[in-house]
N, C-alpha and C positions, 0 to 999 in steps of 0.2 A: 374508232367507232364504226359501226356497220360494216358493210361490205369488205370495206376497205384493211381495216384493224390499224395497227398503230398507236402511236398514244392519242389516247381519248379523256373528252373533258363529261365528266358527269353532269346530269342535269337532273338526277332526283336520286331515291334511296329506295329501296325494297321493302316489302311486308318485315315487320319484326325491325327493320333499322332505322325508317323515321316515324311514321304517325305511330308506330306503338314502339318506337326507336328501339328494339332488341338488341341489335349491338351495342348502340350506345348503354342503354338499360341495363343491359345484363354491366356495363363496367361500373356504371352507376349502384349497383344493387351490389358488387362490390367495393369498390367505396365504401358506402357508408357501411357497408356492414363491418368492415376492418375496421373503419374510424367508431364506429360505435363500441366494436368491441374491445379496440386500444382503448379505448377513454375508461371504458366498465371495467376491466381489468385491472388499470392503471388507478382507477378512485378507491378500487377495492382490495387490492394489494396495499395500497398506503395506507388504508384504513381514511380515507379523504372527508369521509360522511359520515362520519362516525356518531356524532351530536344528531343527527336525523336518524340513523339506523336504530341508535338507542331510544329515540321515541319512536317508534315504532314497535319495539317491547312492551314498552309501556298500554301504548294502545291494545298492543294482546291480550295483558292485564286486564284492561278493561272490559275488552269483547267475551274473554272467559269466562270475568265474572267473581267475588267472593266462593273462596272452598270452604269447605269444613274445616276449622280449625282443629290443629288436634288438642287431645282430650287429655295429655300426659306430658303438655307442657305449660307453663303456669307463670306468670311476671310476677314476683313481691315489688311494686311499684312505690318510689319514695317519692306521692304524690301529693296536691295541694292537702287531700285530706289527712294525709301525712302530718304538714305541718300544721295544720291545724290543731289537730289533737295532741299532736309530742309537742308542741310549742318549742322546738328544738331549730337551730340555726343550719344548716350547710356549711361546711360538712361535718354530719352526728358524730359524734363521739365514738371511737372505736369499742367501747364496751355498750355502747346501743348492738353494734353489726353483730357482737358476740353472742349477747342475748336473745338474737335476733333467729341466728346460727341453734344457739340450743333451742329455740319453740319448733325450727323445719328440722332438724337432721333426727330425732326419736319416730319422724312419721315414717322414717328410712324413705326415702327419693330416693332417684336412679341419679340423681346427679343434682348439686349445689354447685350454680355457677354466678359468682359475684362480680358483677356489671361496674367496679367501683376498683378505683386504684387507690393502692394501699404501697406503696416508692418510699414515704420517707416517714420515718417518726413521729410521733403525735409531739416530742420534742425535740426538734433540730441541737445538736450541739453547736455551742460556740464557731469552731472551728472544724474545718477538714471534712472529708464526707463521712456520713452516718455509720455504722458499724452493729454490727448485731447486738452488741451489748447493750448501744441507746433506744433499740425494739425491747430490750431485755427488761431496761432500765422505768419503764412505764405500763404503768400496772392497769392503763385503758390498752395498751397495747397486748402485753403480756394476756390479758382476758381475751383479745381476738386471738391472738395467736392457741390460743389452748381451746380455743369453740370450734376453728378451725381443725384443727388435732380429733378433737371428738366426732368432727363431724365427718371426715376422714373422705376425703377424693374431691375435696371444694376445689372449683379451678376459679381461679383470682385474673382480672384483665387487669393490664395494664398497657400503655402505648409508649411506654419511654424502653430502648429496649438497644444494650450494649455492641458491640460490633459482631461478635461472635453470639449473639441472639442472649445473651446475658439477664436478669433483667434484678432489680432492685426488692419485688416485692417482698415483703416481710421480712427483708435484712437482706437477701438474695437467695439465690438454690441450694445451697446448702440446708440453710433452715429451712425452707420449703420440702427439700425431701425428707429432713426429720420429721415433718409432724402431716406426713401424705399430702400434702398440696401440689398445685400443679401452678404454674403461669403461662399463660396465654396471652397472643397478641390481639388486641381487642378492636384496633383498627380496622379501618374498610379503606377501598381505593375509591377516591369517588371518579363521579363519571363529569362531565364537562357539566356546569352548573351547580355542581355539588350533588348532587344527584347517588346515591347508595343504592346500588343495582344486585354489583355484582361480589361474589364470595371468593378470597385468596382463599388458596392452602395457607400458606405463612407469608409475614411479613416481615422483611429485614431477619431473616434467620430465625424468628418464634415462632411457632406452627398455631394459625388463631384459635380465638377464643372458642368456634364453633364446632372448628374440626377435635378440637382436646377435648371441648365437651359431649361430643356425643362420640365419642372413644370411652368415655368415663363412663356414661352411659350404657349403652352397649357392650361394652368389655368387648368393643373389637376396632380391629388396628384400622385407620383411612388410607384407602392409597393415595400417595399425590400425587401417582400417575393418571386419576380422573379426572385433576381439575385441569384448568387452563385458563389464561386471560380471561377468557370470556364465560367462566363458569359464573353462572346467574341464583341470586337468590330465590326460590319461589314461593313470596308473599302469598299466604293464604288469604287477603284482601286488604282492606284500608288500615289505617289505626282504629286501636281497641279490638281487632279479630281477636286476637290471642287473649284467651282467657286471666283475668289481671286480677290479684286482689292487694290493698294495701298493705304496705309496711306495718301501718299502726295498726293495723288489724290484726296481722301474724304477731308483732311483739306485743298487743296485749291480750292473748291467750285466744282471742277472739275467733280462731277456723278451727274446725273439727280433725281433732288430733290425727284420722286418718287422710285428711282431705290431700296430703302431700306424695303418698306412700304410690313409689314407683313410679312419680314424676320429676321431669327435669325442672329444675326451680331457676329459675333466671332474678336475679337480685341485682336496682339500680334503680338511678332516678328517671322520674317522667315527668316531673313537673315543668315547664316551659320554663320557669322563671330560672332553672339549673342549666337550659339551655342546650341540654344532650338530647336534641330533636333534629329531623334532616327530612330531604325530601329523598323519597324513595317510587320506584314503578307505580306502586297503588296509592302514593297518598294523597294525588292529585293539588289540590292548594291549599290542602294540610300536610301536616307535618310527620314524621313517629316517633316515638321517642327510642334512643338506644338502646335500650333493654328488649323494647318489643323487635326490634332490627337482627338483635340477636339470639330472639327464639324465633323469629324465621329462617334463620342463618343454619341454630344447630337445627331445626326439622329438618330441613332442608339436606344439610348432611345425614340426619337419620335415614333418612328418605332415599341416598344413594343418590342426590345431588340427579331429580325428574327430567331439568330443563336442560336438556344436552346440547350443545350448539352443533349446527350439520356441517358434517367434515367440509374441509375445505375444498375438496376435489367436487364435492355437489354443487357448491356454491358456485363455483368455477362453471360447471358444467352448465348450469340454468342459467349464468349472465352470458355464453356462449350462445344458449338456445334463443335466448330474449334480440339478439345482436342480429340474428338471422332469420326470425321470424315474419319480421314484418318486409322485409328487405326479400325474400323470398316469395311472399304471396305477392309480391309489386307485379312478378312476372302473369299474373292469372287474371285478377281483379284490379279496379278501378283504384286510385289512392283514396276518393271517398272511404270504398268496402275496404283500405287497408287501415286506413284512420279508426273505421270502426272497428274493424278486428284487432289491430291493436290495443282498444280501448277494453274492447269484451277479454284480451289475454292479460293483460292489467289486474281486472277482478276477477279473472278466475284467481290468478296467483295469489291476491291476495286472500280470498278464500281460503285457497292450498296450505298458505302460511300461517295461517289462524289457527285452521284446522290442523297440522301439523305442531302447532305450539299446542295447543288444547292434552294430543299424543305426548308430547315431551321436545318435539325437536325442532331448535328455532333455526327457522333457514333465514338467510340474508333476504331482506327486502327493497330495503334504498337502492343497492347496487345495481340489481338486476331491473327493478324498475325504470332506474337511470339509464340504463342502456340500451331499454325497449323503448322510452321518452324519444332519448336521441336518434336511436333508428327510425323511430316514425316522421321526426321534425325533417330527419337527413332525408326520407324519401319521399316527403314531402313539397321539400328544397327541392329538390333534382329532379322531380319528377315536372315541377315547376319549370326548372332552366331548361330539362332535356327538350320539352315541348316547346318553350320559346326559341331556345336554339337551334330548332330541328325545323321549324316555319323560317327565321330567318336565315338558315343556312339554306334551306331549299327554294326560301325566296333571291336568295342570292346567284345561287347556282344557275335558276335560272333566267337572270338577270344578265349572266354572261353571254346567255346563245338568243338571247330573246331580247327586244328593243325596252328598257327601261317604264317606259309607260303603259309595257301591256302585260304586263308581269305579278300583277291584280287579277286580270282576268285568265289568265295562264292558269294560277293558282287555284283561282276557282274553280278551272275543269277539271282537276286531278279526284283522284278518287282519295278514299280512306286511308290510303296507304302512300298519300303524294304521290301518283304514278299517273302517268297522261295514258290512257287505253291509245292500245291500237285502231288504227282508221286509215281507210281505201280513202287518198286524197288527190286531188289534181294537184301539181307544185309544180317550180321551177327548181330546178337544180343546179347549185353553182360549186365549180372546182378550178382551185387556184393554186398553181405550185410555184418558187422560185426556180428559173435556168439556170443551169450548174452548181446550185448550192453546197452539194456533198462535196464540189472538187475545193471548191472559198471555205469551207470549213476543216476541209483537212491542211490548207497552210497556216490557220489562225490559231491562238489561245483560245479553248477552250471557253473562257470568260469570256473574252471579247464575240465569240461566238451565241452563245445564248444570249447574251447582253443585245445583239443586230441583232438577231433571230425575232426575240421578247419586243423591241421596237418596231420592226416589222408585223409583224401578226397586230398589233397593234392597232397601227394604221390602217391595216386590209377590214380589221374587225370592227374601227369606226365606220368606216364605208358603210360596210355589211348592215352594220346594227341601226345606220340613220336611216337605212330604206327597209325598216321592217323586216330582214331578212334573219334568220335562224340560226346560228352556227352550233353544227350541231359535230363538228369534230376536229382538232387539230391535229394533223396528217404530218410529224417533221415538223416541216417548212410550207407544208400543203394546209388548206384549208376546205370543208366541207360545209358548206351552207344550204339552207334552203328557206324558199320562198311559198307561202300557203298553206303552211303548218309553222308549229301548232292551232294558231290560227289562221282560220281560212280567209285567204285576201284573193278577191276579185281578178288583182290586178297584178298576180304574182309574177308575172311574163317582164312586165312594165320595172318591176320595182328593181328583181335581180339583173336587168340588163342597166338598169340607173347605177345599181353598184358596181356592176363591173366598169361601167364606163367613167365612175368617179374614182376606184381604185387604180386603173390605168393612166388616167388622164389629171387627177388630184394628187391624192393619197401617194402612190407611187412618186411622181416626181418631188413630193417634200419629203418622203423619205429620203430618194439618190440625195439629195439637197443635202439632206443629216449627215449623210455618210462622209462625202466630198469634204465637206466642212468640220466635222469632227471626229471621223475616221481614217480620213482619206484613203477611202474605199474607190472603186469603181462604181457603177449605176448598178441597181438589180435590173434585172428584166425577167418581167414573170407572165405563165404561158394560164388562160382563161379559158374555163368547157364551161357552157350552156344549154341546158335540155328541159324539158318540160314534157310531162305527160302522167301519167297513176303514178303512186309509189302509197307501200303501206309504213304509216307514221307511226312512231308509238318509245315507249319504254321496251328497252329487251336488253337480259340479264340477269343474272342470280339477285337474292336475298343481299349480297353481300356488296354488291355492284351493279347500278340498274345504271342506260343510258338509252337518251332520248336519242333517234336517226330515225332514217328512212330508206328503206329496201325496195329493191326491185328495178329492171331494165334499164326505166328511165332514169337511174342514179348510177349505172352502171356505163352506160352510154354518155351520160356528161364527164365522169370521170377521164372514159376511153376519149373524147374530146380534147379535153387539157391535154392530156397527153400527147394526141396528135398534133399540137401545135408546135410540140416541139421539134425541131429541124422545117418549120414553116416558114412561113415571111409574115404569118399572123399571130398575134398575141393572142388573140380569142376567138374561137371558134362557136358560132352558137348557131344549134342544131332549127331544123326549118319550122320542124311542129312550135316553137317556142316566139320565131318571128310570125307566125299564123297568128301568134295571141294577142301580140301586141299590139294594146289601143292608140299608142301613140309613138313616135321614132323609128318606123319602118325604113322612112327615108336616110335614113343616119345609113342604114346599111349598104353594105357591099356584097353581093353573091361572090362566094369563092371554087367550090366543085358539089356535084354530086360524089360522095366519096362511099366508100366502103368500111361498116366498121364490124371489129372483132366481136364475133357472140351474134351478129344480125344477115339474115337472109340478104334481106331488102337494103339499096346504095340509103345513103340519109343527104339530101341537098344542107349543105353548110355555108354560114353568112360571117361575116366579121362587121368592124364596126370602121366603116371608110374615114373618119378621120383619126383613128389612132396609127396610120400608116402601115407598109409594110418594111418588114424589119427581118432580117434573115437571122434567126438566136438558135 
């Protein structure tokens, strides 16, 4: 530290490294932004939220709003007023669905899709599984089978469905293709809760109900290259949106003969007590029934399938953004204003994502939300510790060159940046090196070397620190003290002559004591400079490394002291200006020369301290 160089002990931190701790910060700011963004990757590559992300959808549902239903799709609903009026049991009679079949297929619709499985015969045989003949064999059966025929491109659901996507309906595929029918899988996957969100292509190898049906519709082919997992149904609003008229209504002649013509007819039950109801995005703490599920399903394929989910590379990209955001503006603004701005990038997003669902395209929300949560909490945290750890680490620091009880008020002179300004002070200046040290440490281990060394300094730095005195540099084996800074003491002359006279006279002899006794060392003997007059005090040093010393002459002159004591007969050497100050223990001293020193015009009269003796080292 200072003039001198060597290794030196820090006593505080630079602009940018503690009160606004930049170094630290900036490791901080990444930190959490990796851990934020491992966590946000990591929940969203596993699909971790997936139960939260999906009500999130829903909520879109909501903010959106009821659409227009459309106009050319139509439920024959097998509803309470159903049974009411056919006074008919569950499940009808296969020549009810027939007759049912002849009142909608003359209005010519774009498509008959019947919401109702039809796997095994109105009469099971005895034995073995069913056979076309026992469809054959039953003339309630026989009447569906030829309504269906007439009505020609009916797609039939069913959810029992063989390995190779096989499926049972009206004896199985063969008789199905005779008489133009088609089977589809009528299934849905649900979402956690039971919950009917989202639309397969196919299931178990049957390509569903929705996509066959509005193929049949359209006369035109679906690619399955557009669905995916997460291809979403898009409910035109609650239950009953979709225009419904009953069963008993169409089978007893009751709707006007054109009311069908070039719409898709969806046919099944709604009645609660059938029990083909489910919770779906729009039905909130009601129900819909399957039919209605599945003329949202085929619009929805009419539609080219609106609700697109956002590639995976976007999603990626914005829980990147969110992980870095807030972690990023740490460096500018207050954590208050980062608190806030994270809170304000929160609603924008979700703005963004509403608005974007509203367009077609659902981006991920939970995720990325998660990760701007967690970056905020993380910068939070650390911005919490960095602070606390940046006062006790700089109350510590200097703690070490500064007397423990003044270390309060030390603190409180520092400026915003923990840094002690520079000041033109009166001080005493102390320098203390061990005699021959380099030569004892080049026959020792290493270890054992710094192990005496660490004991040593020690002891010199008890002295130093019980009389208020500063250290403000460890030299080697040397020590650099001062006395009158940081703060200003009266009686700085008095105090550093108190400690050299207790590290000679104390300190020193229970160290030789250590040695003898558990080293079986020889004694040290160590050579003392003392001078007193201005020096400028202060912090000096980059950003990256700040240290407290004190420059100028009179620190230069007490050095050049220590020094000269060696090849002396005195251990310490202290310069005249320094016994001029002193209020008390003048008589302790001994005059030794007017001497000459290096860097000064003028001789300097030099004093020792008459009872530490003369010793030739």
């Amino acid at each position: 530290m200072g003039l001198l160089g060597g290794d030196q002990r820090p006593a505080g931190r630079g602009r940018g490294s503690w009160r606004r701790g930049q170094s630290l910060r900036r490791g901080a700011i990444v930190l959490v932004s990796l851990v934020s963004l491992a966590v946000g990757l990591s929940l969203y590559l596993t699909d971790a939220l997936r139960e939260p992300e999906l009500d999130t959808v829903d909520a879109r549902f909501d903010l959106r709003g009821d659409q227009d239903p459309p106009a050319d799709v139509v439920v024959v609903a097998v509803d309470d007023r159903t049974f009411r009026e056919l006074k008919l049991r569950w499940p009808f009679p296969r020549s009810e669905h027939a007759r049912l079949l002849d009142r909608i297929s003359p209005g010519r619709p774009a498509a008959i899709a019947f919401d109702v499985q039809f796997t095994e015969p109105t009469k099971l045989p005895k034995s073995g599984e069913p056979s076309v003949l026992d469809w054959l064999n039953s003339p309630k059966d026989v009447a569906l089978i030829q309504a269906v025929r007439r009505a020609d491109d009916v797609v039939l659901s069913t959810t029992e469905v063989g390995p190779d996507g096989e499926t049972a309906v009206l004896g199985g595929n063969f008789l199905l293709k005779q008489i133009g029918a088609k089977a589809a899988n009528g299934n849905f996957v649900p979402d956690p809760g039971g919950v009917l969100r989202r639309l397969p292509y196919s299931i178990d190898g049957l390509t569903s109900f929705a996509v066959v049906t509005s193929e049949v519709a359209t006369g035109e082919e679906v690619d399955p290259e557009d669905f995916d997992d997460d291809t979403l149904i898009d409910f035109a609003g609650p239950p009953a949106t979709i225009s419904t008229v009953s069963y008993s209504t169409v089978l007893q002649g009751k709707t006007d003969p054109g009311f069908f013509r070039d719409k898709i007819v969806v046919i099944g039950p709604t009645a609660p007590s059938i029990q083909d109801v489910h919770a779906t995005s729009t039905t909130g703490d009601e129900l819909m029934s399957g039919p209605e599920i599945q003329a949202n399903a085929i619009e929805t394929v009419r539609e080219g399938l609106p609700l697109q989910p956002a590639p995976t590379i976007l999603d990626l990209l914005i829980i990147v953004l969110m992980s870095l955001a807030v972690p990023l503006s740490a460096l500018r603004v207050s954590p208050l204003r980062g608190l806030l701005g994270g809170i304000l990038l929160a609603v924008a997003y979700l703005a963004a994502a509403v608005i974007a669902f509203n367009a077609g395209l659902v981006l991920s929300v939970i995720y990325p939300l998660a990760t701007l949560a967690l970056s905020v909490v993380g910068m939070l945290v650390l911005q919490y510790l960095v602070t606390a750890f940046e006062r006790e680490h700089v109350r510590s620091v200097f703690a070490r060159f500064v007397p423990e009880g003044v270390v309060g008020e030390v603190m409180s002179r520092t400026d915003d940046d923990l840094r002690l300004g520079g000041e033109r002070r009166e001080c005493t200046i102390l320098f203390s090196d061990i005699r021959g040290f380099t030569t004892f440490s080049e026959t020792r281990p290493a270890e054992e070397v710094v192990e005496i060394l660490n004991r040593y300094l020690q002891e010199m730095s008890d002295a130093i620190l019980a009389h208020g005195g500063a250290i403000t540099a460890y030299i080697g084996d040397g020590i650099m003290a001062v006395f009158g800074a940081p703060l200003e003491q009266q009686d700085h002359a008095d105090r550093a002559l108190a400690a050299a006279r207790s590290m000679l006279l104390e300190n020193l002899p229970s160290f030789n004591r250590w040695l003898a006794e558990e080293r079986d060392v020889p004694p040290f003997k160590i050579g003392v400079g003392l001078h007193s007059g201005p020096v400028m005090a202060g912090n000096v040093g980059s950003d990256q490394r700040l240290e407290y010393t004190a420059i100028g002459d009179t620190v230069n002159t007490a050095a050049r002291l220590e020094g000269m004591t060696k090849g002396s007969p005195h251990p310490i050497y202290i310069a005249d200006p320094t016994r001029e100050l002193l209020r008390d223990g003048k008589s302790d001293l001994a005059y030794v020369d007017e001497i000459a020193i290096r860097g000064r015009r003028a001789k300097l009269k030099v004093w020792t301290l008459a009872e530490v003796g003369a010793d030739r080292s």
